[in-house]
NULUM-808252 format. One record per residue: residue in one letter; x, y, z of N, C-alpha, C, O in turn. Coordinates in steps of 0.02 Angstrom, whole numbers, plus 32768, in hexadecimal, padded with zeros to 4 digits. Each point is the difference from the previous one (the first is absolute). Layout:
# NULUM-808252
AXYZXYZXYZXYZ ...
This chain:
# NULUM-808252
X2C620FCBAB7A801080068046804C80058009802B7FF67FD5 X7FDE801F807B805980187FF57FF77F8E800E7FD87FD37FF6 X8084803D802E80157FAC800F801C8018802C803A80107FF4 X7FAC7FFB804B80017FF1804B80267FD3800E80197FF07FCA X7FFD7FEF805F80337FC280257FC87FD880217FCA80168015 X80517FA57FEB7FE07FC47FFE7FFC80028053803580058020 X7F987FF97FFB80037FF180487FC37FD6800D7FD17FFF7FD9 X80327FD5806F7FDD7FC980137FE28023804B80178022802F X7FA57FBE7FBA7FB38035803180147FB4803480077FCB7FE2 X7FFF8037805D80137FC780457FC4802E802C800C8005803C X7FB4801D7FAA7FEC8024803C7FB27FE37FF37FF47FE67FCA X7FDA801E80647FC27FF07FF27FCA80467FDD7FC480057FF4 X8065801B80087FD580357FDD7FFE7FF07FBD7FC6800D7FF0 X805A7FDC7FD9800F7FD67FBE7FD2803E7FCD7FC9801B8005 X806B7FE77FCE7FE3802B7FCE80077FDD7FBD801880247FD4 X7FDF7FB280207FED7FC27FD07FAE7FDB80167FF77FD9802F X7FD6803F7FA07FB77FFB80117FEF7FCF7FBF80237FFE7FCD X7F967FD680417FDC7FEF7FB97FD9802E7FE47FD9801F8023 X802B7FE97FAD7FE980257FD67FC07FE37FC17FD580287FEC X802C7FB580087FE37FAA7FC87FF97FDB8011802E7FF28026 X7FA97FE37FD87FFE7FC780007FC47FE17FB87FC8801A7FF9 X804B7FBC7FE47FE57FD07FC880027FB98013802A7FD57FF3 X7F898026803A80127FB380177FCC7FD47FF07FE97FD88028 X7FF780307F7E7FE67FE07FE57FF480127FAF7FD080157FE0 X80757FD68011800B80157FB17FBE7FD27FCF7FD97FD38011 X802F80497FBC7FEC7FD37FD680247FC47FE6803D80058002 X7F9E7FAE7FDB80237FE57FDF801980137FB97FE5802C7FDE X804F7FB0800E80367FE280138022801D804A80127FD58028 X7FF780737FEA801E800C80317FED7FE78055800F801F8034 X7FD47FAE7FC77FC57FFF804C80337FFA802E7FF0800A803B X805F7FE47FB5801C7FE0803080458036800280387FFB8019 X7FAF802D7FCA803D80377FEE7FDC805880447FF080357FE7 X800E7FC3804B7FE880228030803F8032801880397FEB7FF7 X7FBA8061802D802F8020800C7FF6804780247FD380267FEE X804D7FE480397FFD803E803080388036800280387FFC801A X7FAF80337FC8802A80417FF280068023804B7FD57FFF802B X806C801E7FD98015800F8051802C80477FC880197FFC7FC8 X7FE080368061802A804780078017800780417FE17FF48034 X806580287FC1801E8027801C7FF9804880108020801F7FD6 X7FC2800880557FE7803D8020801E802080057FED803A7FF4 X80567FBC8020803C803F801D802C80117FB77FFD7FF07FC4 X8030803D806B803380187FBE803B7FE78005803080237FF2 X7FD87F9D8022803C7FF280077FF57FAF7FDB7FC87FE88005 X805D7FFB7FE380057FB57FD17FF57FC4805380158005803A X7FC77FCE7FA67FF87FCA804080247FD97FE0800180007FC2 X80237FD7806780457FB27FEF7FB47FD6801C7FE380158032 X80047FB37FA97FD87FDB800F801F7FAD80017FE57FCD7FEA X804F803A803180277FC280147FE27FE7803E7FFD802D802B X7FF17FA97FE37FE87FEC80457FB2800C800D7FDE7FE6802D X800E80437FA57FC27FFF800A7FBD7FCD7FF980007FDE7FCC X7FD5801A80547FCD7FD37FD77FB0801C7FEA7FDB802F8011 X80227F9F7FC77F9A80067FF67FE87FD08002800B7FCF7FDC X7FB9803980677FE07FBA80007FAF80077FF87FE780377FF7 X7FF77F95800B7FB27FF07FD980017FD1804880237FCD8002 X7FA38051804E80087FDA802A7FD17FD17FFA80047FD18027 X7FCA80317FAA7FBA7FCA801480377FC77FD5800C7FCF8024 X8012802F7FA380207FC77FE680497FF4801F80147FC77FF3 X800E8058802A80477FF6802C802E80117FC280347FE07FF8 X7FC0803F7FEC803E80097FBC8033803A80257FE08032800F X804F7FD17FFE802080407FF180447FFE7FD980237FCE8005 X7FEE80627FD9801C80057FD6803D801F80167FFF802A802D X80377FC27FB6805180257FFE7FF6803E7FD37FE37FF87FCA X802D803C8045800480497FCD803C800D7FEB802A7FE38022 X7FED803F7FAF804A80217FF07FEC80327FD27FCC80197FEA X808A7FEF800E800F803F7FE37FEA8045801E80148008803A X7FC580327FAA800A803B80147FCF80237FF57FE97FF07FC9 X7FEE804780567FE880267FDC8004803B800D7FFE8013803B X800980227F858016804A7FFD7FD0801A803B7FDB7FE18027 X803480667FD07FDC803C802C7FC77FF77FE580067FFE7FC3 X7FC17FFA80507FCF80097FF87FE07FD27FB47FD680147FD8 X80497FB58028800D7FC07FD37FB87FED80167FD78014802A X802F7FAD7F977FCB7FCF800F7FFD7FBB7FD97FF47FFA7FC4 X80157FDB806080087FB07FE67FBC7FD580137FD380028029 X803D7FE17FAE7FC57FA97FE280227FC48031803A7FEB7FFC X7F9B8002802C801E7FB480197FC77FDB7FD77FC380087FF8 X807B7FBF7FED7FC97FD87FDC80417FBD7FEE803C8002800D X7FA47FD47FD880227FD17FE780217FF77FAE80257FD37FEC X7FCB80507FFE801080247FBA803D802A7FFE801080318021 X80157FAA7FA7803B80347FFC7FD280437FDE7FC580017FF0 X807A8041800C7FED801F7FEE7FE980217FB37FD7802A7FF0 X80587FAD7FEA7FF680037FB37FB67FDE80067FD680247FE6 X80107FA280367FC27FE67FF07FC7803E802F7FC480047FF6 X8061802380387FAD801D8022801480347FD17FCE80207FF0 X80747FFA7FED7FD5802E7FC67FE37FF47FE07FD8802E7FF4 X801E7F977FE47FE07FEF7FCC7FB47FEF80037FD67FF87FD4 X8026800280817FB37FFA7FF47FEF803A801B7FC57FFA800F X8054804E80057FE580378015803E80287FE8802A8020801F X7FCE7FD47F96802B802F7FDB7FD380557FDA801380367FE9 X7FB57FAD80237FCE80467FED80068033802B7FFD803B7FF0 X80117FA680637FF58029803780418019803B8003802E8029 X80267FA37FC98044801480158030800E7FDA7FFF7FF67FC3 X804B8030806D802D80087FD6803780028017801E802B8020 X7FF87F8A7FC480567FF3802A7FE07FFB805580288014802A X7F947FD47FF380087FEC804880307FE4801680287FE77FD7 X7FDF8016805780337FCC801F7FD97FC5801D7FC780098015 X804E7FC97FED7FDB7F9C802580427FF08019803A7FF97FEE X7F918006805780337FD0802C7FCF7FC37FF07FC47FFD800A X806C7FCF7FD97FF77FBA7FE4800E7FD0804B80367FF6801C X7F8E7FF37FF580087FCA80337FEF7FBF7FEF7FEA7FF47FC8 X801F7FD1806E80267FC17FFA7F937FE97FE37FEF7FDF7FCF X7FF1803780527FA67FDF7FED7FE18051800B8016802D8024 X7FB37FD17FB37FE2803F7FFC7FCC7FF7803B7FE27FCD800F X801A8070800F7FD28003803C7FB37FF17FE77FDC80157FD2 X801C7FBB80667FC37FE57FF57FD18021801F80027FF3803C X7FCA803C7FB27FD98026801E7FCA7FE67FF380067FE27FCA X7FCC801980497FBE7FF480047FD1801F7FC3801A80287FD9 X7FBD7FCD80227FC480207FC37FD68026802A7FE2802A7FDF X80167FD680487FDE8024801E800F8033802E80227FF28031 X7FC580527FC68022802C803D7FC0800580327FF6803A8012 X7FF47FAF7FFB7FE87FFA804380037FC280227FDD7FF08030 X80547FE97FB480247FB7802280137FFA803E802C802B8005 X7FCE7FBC802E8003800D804780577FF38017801D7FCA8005 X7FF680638002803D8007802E80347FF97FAE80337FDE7FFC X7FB380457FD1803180207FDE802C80247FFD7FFF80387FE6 X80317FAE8034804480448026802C80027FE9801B7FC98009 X8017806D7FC7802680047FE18038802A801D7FF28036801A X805F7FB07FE1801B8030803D804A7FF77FD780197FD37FDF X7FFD8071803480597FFD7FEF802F801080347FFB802B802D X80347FAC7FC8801A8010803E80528018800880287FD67FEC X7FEA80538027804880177FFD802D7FC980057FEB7FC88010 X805280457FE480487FC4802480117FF3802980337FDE8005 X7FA2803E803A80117FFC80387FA87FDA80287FEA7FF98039 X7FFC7FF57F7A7FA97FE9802C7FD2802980187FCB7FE68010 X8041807C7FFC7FD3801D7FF67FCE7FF67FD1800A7FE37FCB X7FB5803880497FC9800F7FD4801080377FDD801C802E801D X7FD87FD67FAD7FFB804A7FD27FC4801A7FEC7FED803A8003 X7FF47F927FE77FAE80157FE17FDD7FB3800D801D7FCB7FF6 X7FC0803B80177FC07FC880097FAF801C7FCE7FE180358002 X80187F9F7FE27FBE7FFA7FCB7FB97FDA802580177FC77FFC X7FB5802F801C7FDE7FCB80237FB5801E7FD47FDC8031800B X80207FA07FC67FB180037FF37FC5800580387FC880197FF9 X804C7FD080327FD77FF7803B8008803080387FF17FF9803B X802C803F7FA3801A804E802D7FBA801D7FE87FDB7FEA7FD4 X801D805B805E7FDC80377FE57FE8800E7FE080157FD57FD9 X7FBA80507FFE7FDD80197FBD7FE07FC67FDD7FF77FC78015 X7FF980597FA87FD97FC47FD8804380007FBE801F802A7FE0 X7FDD7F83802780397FF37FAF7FE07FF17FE07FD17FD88004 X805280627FB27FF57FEB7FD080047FAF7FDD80307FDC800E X7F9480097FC07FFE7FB28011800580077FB87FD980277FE6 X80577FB37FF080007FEE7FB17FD67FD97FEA7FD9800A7FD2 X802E7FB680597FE37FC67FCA80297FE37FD97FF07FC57FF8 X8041804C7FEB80327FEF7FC7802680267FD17FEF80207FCF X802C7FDA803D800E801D7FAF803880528017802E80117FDB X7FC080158064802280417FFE80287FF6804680117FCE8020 X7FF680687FE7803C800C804D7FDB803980267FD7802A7FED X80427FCC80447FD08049802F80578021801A80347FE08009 X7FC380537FFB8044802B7FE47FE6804880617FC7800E8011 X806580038006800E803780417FF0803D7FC98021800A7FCE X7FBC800D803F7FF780587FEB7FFD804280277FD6802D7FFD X80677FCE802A800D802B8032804480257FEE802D7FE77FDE X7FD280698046803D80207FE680227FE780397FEC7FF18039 X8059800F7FA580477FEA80338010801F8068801E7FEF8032 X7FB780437FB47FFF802780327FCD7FF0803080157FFF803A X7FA97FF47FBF7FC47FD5802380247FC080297FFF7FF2803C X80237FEB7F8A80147FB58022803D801D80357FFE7FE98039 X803580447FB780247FFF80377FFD8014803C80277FF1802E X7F9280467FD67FE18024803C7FD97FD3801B7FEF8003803B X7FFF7FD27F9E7FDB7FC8804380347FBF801B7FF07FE08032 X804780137FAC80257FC280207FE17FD57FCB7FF67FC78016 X7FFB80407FBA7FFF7FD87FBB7FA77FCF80277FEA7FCB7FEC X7FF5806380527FBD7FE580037FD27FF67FD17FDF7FCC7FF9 X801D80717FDD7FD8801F7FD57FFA7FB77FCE7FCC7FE27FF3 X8079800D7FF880157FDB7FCC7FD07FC3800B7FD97FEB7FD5 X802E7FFC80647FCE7FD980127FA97FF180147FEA7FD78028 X7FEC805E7FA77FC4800180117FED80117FBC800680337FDD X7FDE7F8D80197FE27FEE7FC17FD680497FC57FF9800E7FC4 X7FF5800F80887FDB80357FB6802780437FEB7FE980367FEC X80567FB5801E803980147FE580277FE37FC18034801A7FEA X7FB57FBA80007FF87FE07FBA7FD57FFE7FDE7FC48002800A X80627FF87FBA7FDD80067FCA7FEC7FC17FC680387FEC7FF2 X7F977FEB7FE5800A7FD97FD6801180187FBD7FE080247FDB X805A7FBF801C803180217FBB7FC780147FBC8006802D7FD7 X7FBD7F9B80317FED801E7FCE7FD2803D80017FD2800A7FD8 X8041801F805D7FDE804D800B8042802F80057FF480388018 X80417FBF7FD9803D801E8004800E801E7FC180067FDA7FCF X7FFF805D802B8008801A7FB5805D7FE47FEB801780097FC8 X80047FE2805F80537FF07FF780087FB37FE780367FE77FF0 X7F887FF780117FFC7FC47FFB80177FE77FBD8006802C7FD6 X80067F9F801980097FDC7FAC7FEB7FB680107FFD7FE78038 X7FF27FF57F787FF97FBB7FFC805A7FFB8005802B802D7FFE X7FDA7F88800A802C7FE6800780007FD67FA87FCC80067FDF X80707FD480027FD27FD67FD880337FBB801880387FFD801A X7F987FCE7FCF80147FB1801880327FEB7FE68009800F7FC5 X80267FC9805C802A7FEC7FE77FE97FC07FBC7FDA7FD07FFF X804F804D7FD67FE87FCA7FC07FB880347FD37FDD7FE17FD9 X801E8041802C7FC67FFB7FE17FF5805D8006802D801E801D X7F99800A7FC8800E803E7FFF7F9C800A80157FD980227FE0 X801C7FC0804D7FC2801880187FFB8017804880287FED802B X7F9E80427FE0800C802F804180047FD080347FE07FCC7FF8 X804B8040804B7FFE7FED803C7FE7801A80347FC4800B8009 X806D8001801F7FF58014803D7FEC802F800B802B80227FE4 X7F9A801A80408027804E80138026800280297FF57FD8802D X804780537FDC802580118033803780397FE3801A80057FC9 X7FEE802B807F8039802C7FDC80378003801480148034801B X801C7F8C7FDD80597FF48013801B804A7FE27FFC80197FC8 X802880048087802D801980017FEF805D7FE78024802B7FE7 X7F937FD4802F7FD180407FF87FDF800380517FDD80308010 X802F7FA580187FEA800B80477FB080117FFA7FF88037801B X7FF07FC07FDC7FB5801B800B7FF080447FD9802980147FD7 X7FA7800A80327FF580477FD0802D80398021801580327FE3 X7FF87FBB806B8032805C8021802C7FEA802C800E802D8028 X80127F9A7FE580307FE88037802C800F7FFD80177FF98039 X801A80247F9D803880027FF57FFC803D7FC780067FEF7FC6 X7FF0805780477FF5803E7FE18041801D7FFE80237FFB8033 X7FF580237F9A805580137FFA7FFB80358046801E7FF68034 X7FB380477FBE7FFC8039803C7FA67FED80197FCA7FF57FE4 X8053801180677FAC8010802D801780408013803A8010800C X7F9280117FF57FED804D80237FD58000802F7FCE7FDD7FFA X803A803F802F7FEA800C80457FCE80617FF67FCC80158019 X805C80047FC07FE480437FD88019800D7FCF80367FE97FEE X7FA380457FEF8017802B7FCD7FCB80367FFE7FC57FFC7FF0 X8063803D80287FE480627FF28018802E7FE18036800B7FE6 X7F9080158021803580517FE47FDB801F80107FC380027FF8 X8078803180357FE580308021802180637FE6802480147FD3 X7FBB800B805E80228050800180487FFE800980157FD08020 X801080547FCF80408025801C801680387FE4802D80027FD6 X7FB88026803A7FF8803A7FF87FD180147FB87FC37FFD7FF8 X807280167FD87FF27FFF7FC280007FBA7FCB7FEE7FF57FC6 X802B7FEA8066800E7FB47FEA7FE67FBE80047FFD7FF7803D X7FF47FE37FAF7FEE7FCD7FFB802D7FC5800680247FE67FD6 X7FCF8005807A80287FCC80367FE77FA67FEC7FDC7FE48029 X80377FFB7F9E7FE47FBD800480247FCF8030803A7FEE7FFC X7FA48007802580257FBF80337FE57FBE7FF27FDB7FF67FD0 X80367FDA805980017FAC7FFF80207FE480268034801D8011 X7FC27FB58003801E7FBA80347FF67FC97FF57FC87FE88009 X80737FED7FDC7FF97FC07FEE80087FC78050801D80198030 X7FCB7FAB7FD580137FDA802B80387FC37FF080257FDD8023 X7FCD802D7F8C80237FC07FD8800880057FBB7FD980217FDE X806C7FB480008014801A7FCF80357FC17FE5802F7FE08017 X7FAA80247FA780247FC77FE58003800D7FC67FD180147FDE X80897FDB80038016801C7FD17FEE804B7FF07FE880087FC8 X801E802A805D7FD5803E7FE7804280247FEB803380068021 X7FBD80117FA38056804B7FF57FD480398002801D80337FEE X7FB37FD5801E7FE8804D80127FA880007FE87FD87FD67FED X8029807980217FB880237FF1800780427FC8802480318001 X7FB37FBC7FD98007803B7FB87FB88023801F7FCE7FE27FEE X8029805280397FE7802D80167FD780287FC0802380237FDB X7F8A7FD980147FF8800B7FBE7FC6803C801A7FF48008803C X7FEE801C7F957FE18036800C7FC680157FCF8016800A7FC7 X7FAC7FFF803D7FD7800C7FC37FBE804580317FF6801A8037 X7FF07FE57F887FE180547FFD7FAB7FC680127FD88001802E X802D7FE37FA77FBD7FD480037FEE7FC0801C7FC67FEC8003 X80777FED801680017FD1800C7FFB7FC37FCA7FFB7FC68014 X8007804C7FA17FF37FD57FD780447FF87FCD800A7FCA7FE4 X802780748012804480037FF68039801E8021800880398015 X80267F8B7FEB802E80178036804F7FF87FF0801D7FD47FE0 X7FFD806A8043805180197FF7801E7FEF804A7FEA80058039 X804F7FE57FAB80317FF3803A802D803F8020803080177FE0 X7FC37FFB804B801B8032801880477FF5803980188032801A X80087F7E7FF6800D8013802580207F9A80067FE57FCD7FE9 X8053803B803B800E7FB48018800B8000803D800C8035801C X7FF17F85800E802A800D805380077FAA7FD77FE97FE17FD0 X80498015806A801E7FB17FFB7FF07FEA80317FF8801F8034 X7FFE7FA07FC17FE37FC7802F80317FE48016803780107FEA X7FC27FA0806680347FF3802480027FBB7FE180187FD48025 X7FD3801A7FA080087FC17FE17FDF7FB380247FCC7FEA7FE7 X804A7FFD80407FE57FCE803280068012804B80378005801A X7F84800880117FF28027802F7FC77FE280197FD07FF87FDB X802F7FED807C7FCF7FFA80017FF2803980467FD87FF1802D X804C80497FD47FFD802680297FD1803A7FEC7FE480037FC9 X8016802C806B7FC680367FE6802280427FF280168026802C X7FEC7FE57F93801E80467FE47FBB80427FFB7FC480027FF6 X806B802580167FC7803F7FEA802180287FD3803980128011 X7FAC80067FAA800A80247FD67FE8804A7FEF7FD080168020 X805080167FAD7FE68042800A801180147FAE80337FF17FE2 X7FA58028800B801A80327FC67FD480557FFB7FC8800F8016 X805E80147FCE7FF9804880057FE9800F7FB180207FFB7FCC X7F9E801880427FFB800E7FA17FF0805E80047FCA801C8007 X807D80057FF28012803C80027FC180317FD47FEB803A8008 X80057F917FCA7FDD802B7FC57FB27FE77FE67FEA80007FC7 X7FF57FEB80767FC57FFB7FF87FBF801E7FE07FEA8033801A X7FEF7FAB7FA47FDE80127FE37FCB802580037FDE7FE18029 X7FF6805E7FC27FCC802F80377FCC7FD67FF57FF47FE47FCA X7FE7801780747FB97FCD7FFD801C7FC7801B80357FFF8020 X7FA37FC97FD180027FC48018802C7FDF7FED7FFC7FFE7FC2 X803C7FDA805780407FE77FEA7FF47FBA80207FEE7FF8803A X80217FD07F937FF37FAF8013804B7FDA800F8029800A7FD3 X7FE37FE0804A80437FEB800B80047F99800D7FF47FE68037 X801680027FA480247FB77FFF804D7FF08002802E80227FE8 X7FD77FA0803A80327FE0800B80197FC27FCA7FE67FC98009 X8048803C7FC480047FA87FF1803B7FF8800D8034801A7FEC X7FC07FBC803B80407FCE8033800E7FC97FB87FD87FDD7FE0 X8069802D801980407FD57FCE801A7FDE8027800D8012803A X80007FB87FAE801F7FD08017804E7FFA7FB9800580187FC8 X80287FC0806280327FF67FE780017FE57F988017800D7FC9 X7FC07FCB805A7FF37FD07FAA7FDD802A7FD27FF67FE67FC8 X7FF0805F80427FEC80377FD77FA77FED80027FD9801D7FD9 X800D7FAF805A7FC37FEE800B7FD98053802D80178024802C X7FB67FDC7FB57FD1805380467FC77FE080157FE57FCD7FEC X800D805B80427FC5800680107FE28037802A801E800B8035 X7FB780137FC07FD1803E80227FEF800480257FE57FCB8010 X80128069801F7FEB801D80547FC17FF37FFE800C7FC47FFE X7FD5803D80017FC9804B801B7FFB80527FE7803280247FFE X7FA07FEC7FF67FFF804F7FED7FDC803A802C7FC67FFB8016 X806380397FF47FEB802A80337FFC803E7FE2800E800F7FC6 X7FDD8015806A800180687FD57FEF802580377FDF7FF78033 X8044803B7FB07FF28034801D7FFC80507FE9801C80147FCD X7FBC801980627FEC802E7FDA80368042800E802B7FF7802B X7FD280487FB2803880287FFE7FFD8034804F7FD180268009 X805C7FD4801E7FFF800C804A7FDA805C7FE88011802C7FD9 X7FB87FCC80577FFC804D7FFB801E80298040802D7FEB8025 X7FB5804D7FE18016802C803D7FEF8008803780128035801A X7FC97F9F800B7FBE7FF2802580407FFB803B7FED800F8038 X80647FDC7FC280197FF3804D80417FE07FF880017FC67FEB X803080528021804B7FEF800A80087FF880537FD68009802D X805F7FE77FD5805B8001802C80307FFB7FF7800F7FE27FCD X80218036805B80418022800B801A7FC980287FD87FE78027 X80717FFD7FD780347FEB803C8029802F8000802180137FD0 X7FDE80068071802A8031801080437FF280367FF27FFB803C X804280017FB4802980217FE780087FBD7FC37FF87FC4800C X801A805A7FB17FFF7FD67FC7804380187FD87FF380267FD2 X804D7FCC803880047FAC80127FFB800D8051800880308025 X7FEC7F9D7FE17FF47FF5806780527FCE8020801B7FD07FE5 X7FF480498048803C7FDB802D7FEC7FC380107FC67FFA8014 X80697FC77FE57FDE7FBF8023800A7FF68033802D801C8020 X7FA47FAE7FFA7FFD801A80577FF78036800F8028801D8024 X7FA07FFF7FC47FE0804380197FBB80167FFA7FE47FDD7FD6 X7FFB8047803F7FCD801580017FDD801F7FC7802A80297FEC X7F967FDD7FE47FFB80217FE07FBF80007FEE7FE17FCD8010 X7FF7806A7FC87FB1801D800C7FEA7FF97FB9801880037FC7 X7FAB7FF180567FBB7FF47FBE7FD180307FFC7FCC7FFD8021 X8043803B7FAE7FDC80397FFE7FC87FE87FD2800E7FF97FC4 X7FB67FF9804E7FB5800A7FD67FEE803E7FD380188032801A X7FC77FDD7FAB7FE380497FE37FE87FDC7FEC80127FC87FEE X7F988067800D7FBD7FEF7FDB7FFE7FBE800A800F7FD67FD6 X7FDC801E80647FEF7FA980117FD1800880418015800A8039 X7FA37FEE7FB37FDA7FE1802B80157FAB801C80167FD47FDB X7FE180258057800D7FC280147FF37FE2804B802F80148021 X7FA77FC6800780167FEE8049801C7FDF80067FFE7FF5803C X80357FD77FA180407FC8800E80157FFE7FC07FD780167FD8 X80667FD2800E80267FF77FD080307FC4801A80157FFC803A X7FFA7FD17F8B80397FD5801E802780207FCC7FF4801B7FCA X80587FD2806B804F801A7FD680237FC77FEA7FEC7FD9802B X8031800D7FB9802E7FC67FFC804A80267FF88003802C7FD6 X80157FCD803B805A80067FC980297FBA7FFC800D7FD08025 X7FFF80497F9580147FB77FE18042800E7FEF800D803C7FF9 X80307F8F7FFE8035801E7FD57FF07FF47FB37FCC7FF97FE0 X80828007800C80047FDA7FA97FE77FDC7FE67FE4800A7FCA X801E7FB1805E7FF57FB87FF97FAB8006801F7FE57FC87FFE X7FED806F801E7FBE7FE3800280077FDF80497FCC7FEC801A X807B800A800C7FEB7FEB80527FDC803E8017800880397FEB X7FD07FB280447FD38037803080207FF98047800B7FD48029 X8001807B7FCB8039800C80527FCB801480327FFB7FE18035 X7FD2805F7FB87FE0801E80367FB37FFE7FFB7FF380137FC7 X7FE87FE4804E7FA77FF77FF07FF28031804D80167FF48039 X7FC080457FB07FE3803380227FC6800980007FEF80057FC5 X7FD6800380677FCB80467FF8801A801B800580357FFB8020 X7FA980487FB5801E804E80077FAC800C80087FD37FDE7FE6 X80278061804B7FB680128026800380467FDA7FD480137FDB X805F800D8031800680517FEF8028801F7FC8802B7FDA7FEB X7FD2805F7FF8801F80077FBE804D80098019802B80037FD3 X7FE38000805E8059800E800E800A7FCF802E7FE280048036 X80547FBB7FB8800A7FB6801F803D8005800C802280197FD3 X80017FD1807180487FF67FF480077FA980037FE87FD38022 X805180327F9D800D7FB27FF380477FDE802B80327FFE7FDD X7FD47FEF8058804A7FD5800480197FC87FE580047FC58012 X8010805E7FB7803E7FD17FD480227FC6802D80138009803A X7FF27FBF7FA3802A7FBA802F8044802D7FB57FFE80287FD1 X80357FA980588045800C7FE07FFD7FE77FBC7FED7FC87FF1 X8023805D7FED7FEA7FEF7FB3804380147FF68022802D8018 X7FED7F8C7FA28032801F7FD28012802B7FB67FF27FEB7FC7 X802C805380477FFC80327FCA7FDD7FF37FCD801F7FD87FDE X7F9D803C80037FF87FED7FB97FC1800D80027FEE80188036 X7FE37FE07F9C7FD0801E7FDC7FC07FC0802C80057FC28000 X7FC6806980207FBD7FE880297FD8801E7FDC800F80337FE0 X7FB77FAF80207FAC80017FF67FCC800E80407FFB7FDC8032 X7FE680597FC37FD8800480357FBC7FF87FD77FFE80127FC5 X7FBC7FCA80627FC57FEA7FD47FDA80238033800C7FFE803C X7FCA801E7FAD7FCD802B803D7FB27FE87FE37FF380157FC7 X7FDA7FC2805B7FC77FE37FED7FD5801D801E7FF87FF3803B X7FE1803B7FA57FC3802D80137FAC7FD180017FCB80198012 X803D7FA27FD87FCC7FF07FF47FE880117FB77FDE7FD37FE8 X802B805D7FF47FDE800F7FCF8025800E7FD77FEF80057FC6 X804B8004804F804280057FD580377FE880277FFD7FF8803D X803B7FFC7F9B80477FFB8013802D802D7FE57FFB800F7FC5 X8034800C80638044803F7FDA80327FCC802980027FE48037 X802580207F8D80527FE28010802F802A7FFA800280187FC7 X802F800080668016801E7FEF805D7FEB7FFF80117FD9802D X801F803B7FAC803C7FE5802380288020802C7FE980397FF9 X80447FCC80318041801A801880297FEC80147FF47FCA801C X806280527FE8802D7FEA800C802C7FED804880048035801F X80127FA77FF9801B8016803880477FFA7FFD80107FCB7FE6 X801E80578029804E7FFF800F801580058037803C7FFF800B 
């Protein structure tokens, strides 16, 4: 991840959530209990002033130190050399915020008025936990942790509601991210739980909102839109005949820590005849990947173009969408720029459309024309 500047959340929207909770270890550990909390945004939280409290027992806790962009810390009573050592299979280098008594949580998650809450430096709420909220919780019995398995993007579109309704968790030991823990003193299995793996999808380097590929002319237009992005240095844009071996045709760079919504584009000039498969693996900084989704498409035939006329076109000006060989009773238009913002969204009814351009600055546009049964992209310039 980049290193953002240290700033302090004073607002009730709080982007510091629970994420974990392990509130019935095994012995030796029975008294060694702990609740993993992430940081959501892209910016580092100062957790000076903050607290965590356990309301059915009145505990709340002093917090410190910090956590990165899109970080994630252990409150527990354990330094941190000791919570590696007993979840040294499954973490790496976490961070523990080490407090004064380990939160006393209950054994039971359907315990009545189990409410778990953090609270900014200023006594806002940030995230609230309540076994006794919404949905059905996952119930251990002993021995594991019930872990949030929601993408970053779910929890922030609801006001971190989501976070709070039980069948939105998961029990660690159905989590493929999960590990034993092993006991202190001794080298036999413990706990399940997965410190500092967030659940199986909470914390995904890239979410996509899409990924296509479409016409443009002779070309093959792959697009995408991320909502969020952590640690990402780019997309190696890859390409196969069969979908079973694949060549990289192509890079775009990523915005590293982002929790804004980008739209992406690449141009594959030299598209394969027949069916062409196209994947994404999103890199991350630490040389870690991971894979899209796979899409295709087939080789544009002759069945129906368009024209922008005048090409290049004046900005702030008027300009026409000539149709050939295109049956059609509606078509949507988009024009997009560089960056994948969408300036104009049209029906077009008839094969000759006039478009009014908003004031655009000099440089290279996308026009997308959606027939229903096909799409043609086409580009042009305006000066």
């Amino acid at each position: 991840m980049g290193s953002p500047g240290i700033i302090t959340v004073d607002t009730e929207s709080g982007i510091i959530v629970i994420t974990e909770i392990l509130y019935n270890p095994v012995s030796p550990e029975a008294n060694q209990e702990w609740v993993e909390i992430a940081n959501i945004s892209s910016s580092a939280v100062d957790l000076t002033g903050w607290t965590f409290a356990d309301i059915e027992d009145g505990n709340v806790l002093a917090l410190s130190g910090s956590i990165p962009a899109f970080g994630i810390a252990i409150v527990s009573n354990q330094g941190e050399p000791d919570f590696q050592e007993a979840w040294d299979a499954c973490t790496d280098d976490i961070q523990a915020i080490t407090v004064s008594a380990g939160p006393s949580i209950s054994n039971s998650a359907t315990c009545a008025s189990e409410k778990l809450q953090i609270r900014d430096s200023g006594g806002n709420l940030s995230d609230e936990v309540n076994y006794e909220a919404s949905g059905t919780w996952p119930t251990s019995g002993s021995d594991a942790s019930i872990a949030l398995n929601l993408p970053t993007s779910q929890i922030i579109a609801s006001g971190k509601t989501d976070n709070n309704n039980g069948s939105n968790w998961i029990l660690s030991t159905t989590d493929p991210n999960a590990c034993l823990s092993v006991n202190f003193g001794n080298f036999a299995a413990g706990s399940t739980a997965s410190p500092g793996r967030v659940g199986a999808n909470t914390l995904l380097p890239v979410e996509f909102t899409f990924f296509n590929a479409r016409h443009s002319g002779n070309y093959h237009l792959i697009a995408w839109q991320t909502i969020n992005e952590i640690d990402n240095a780019g997309f190696d844009v890859q390409r196969s005949v069969d979908g079973s071996k694949w060549e990289s045709i192509g890079f775009v760079k990523g915005k590293g820590d982002s929790n804004d919504v980008y739209n992406y584009t690449y141009l594959d000039e030299k598209p394969l005849p027949g069916i062409n498969y196209y994947r994404l693996e999103q890199l991350d900084f630490d040389g870690s990947s991971t894979y899209s989704k796979i899409v295709q498409i087939g080789t544009q035939n002759d069945s129906g173009d368009f024209q922008i006329i005048p090409n290049p076109a004046t900005v702030s000006d008027r300009v026409y969408l000539q149709l050939t060989n295109v049956e059609f009773t509606s078509a949507q238009l988009v024009i997009f720029d560089s960056s994948g913002r969408t300036l104009i969204q049209q029906t077009i009814y008839d094969n000759t459309a006039a478009i009014e351009l908003p004031a655009l600055t000099p440089g290279l546009y996308h026009a997308a024309l959606d027939l229903g049964h096909t799409q043609i992209v086409k580009r042009f310039i305006a000066n």
